[in-house]
C-alpha positions in Angstrom: -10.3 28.2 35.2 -13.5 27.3 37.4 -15.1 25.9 33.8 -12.1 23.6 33.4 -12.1 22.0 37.0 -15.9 22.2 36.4 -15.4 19.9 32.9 -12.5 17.7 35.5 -15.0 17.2 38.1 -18.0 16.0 35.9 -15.3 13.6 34.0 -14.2 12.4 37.3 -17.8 11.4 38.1 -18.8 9.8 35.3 -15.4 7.4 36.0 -17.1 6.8 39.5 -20.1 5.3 37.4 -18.0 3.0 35.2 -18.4 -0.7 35.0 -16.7 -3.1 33.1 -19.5 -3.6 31.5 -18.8 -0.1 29.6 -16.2 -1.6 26.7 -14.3 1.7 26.7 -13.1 1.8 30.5 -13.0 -2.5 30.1 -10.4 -2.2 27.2 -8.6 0.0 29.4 -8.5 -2.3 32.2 -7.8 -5.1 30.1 -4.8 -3.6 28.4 -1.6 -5.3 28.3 -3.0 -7.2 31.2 -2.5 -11.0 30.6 -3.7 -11.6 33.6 -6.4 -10.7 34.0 -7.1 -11.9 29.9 -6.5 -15.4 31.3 -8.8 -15.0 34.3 -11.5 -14.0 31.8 -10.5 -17.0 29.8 -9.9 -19.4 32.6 -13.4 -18.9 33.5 -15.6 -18.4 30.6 -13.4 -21.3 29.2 -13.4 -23.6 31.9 -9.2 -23.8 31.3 -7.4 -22.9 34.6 -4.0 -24.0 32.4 -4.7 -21.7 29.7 -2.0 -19.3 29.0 -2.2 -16.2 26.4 0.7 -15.6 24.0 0.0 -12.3 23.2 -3.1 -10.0 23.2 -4.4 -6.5 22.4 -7.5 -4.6 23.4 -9.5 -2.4 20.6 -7.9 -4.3 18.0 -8.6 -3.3 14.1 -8.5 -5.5 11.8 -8.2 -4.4 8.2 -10.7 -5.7 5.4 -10.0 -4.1 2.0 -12.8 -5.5 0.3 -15.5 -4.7 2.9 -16.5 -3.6 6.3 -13.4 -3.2 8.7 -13.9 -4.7 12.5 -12.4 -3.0 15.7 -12.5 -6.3 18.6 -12.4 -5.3 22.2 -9.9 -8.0 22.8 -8.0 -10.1 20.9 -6.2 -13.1 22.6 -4.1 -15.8 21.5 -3.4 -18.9 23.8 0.2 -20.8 23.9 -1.4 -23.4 21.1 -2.4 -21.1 18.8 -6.6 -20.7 19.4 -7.7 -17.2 18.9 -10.0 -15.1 21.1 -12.3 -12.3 20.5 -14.1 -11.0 23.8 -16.6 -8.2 23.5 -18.6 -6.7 26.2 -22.6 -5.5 24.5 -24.8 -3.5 26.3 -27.2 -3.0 24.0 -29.1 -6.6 22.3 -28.3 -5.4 19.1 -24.8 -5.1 18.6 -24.7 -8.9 19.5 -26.4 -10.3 17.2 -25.7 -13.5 15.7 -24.6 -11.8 12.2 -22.2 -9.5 14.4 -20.8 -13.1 15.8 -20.7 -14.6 12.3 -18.6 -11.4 10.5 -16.0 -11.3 13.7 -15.6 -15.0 13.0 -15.2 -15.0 9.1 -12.7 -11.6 9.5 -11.0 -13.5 12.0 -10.3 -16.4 9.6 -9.4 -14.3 6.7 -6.7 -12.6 8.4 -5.6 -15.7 9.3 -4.2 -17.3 6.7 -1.2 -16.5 4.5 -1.5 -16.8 0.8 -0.6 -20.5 -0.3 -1.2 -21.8 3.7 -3.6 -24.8 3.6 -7.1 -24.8 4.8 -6.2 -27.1 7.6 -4.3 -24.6 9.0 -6.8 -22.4 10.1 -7.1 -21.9 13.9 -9.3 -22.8 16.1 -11.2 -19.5 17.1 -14.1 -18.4 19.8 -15.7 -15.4 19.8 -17.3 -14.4 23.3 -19.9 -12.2 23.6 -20.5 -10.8 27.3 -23.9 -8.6 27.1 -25.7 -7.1 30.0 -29.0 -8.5 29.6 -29.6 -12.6 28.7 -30.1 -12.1 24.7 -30.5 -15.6 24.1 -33.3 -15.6 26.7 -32.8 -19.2 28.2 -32.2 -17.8 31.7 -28.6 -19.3 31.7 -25.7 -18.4 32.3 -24.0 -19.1 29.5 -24.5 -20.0 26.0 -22.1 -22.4 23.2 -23.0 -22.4 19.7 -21.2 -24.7 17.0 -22.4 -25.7 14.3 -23.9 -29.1 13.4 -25.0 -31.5 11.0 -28.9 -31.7 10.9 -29.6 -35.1 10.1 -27.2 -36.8 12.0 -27.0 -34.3 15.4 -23.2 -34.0 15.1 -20.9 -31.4 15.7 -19.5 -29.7 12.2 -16.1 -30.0 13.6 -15.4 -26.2 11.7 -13.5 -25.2 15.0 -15.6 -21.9 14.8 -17.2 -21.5 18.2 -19.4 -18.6 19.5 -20.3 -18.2 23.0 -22.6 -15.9 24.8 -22.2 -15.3 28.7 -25.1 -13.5 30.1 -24.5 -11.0 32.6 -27.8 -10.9 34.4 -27.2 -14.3 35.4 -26.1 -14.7 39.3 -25.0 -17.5 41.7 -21.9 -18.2 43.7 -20.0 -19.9 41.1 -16.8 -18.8 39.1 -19.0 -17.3 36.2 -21.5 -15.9 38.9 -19.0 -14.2 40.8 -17.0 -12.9 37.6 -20.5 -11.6 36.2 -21.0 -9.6 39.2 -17.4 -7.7 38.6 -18.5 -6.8 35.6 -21.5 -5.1 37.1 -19.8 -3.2 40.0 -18.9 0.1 39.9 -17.2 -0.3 43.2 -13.8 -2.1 43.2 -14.3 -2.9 46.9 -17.9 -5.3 46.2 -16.0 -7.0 43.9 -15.0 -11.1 44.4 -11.8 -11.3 41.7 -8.6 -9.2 43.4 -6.7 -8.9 40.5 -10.1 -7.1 38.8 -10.6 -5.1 41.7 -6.9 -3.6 41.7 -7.5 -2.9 38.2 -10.6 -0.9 38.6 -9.8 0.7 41.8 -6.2 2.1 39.9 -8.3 4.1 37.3 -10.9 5.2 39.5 -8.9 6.4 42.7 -5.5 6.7 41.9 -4.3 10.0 40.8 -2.4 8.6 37.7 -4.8 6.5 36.5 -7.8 8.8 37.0 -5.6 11.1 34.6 -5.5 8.4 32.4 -8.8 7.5 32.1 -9.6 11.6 31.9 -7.3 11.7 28.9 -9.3 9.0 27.0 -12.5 10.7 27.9 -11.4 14.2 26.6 -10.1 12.0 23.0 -13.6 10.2 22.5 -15.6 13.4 23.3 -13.7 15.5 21.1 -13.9 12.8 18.4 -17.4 12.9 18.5 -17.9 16.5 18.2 -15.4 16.3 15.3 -17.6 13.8 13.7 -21.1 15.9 14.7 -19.4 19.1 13.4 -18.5 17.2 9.9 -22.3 16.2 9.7 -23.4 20.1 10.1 -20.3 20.9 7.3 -22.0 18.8 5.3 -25.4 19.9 6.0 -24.2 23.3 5.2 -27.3 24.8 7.1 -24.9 26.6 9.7 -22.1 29.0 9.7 -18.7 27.9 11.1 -18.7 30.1 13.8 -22.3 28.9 14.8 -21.5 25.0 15.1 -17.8 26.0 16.9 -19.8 27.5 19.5 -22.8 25.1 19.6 -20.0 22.3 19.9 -17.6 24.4 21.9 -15.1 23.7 19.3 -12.5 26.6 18.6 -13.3 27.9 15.1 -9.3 26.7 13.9 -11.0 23.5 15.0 -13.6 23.5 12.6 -12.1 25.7 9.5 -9.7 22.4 9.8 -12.0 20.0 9.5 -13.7 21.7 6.3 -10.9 22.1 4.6 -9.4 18.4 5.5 
């Protein structure tokens, strides 16, 4: 018994150390929440009329002939532009090839067979990453494309934008930015965030929650670690059960799946 309120407690803490920087306890914030989807929006976009139709958070989309994306957010406004928000702490997983495949899979899903080019949507894909990858020391970055010799904007409609987190000052961005960094829901500027945060970090049912999710991605990942060792074959069954304090039904599953 003391072992499970031990493994409750140390869950509990690392929830105290959650930002919404962290893209697991972020979706979680953001979910079902139009609200605070269109604050993001509002501000990043500089749209305080922008509304959102409908969105989901950890959203997979499907590619049959290649590599599969799962978005933190996808958003679609009232006039049909798409949105795909993800939150990178680490440089590389926001590169500008990253940018470029969540844009094309965006556009290939779409379009209906027989629909005209010109139909495609408008789409941005907004990259909010801890440190300032573009290094430019602003605090926010908009890349379209554009003709070369003449300087003008493409006009694709494919937009990429890049908000850097590090960046602070008392403006809109600035003040969002720091949410993002806070761990306490009481420093934070935006309300509606701060509610949010403070639901999953203090109150009882959403500390469960967030628990819950915890307890599925760690067992995933010793599922996947365990299917590595299978495959390795260098250890008995019993051994990586007990190294991954899995239950041996656990893993006799996962070698006969």
């Amino acid at each position: 018994m003391n072992r499970v309120a031990d493994k409750q407690k140390e869950l509990i803490n690392k929830i105290k150390e959650f930002r919404l920087l962290d893209d697991d306890f972020m979706s979680k914030v953001f979910e079902d929440d139009y609200e605070c989807i269109e604050l993001l929006l509002h501000i990043i976009m500089e749209k305080p009329d922008l509304k959102v139709k409908n969105a989901r958070t950890q959203y997979s989309i499907k590619n049959l002939l290649g590599r599969s994306v799962r978005l933190d957010i996808h958003a679609v406004d009232t006039i049909g532009k798409k949105y795909n928000i993800e939150v990178q702490r680490a440089d590389k997983g926001a590169g500008a090839k990253r940018a470029r495949y969540n844009s094309s899979v965006i556009d290939t899903n779409s379009l209906l067979p027989g629909s005209k080019f010109a139909d495609l949507p408008e789409t941005y894909v907004i990259f909010i990453t801890e440190t300032d990858v573009m290094g430019g020391n602003r605090p926010i970055y908009h890349i379209d494309r554009v003709v070369k010799e003449t300087g003008k904007n493409f006009e694709d409609e494919a937009h990429i934008i890049y908000v850097n987190c590090e960046y602070r000052d008392d403006t809109p961005l600035g003040q969002l930015m720091h949410d993002f960094s806070c761990k306490n829901p009481s420093d934070m500027y935006y309300k509606i965030l701060a509610d949010k945060t403070r639901y999953y970090k203090e109150d009882k049912e959403g500390v469960a929650a967030m628990c819950k999710i915890m307890e599925d991605l760690i067992n995933s990942e010793k599922k996947e670690i365990a299917l590595k060792m299978l495959q390795d074959g260098k250890l008995e069954k019993e051994e990586i059960a007990r190294y991954l304090d899995l239950t041996l039904e656990q893993v006799e599953e996962l070698a006969n799946s």
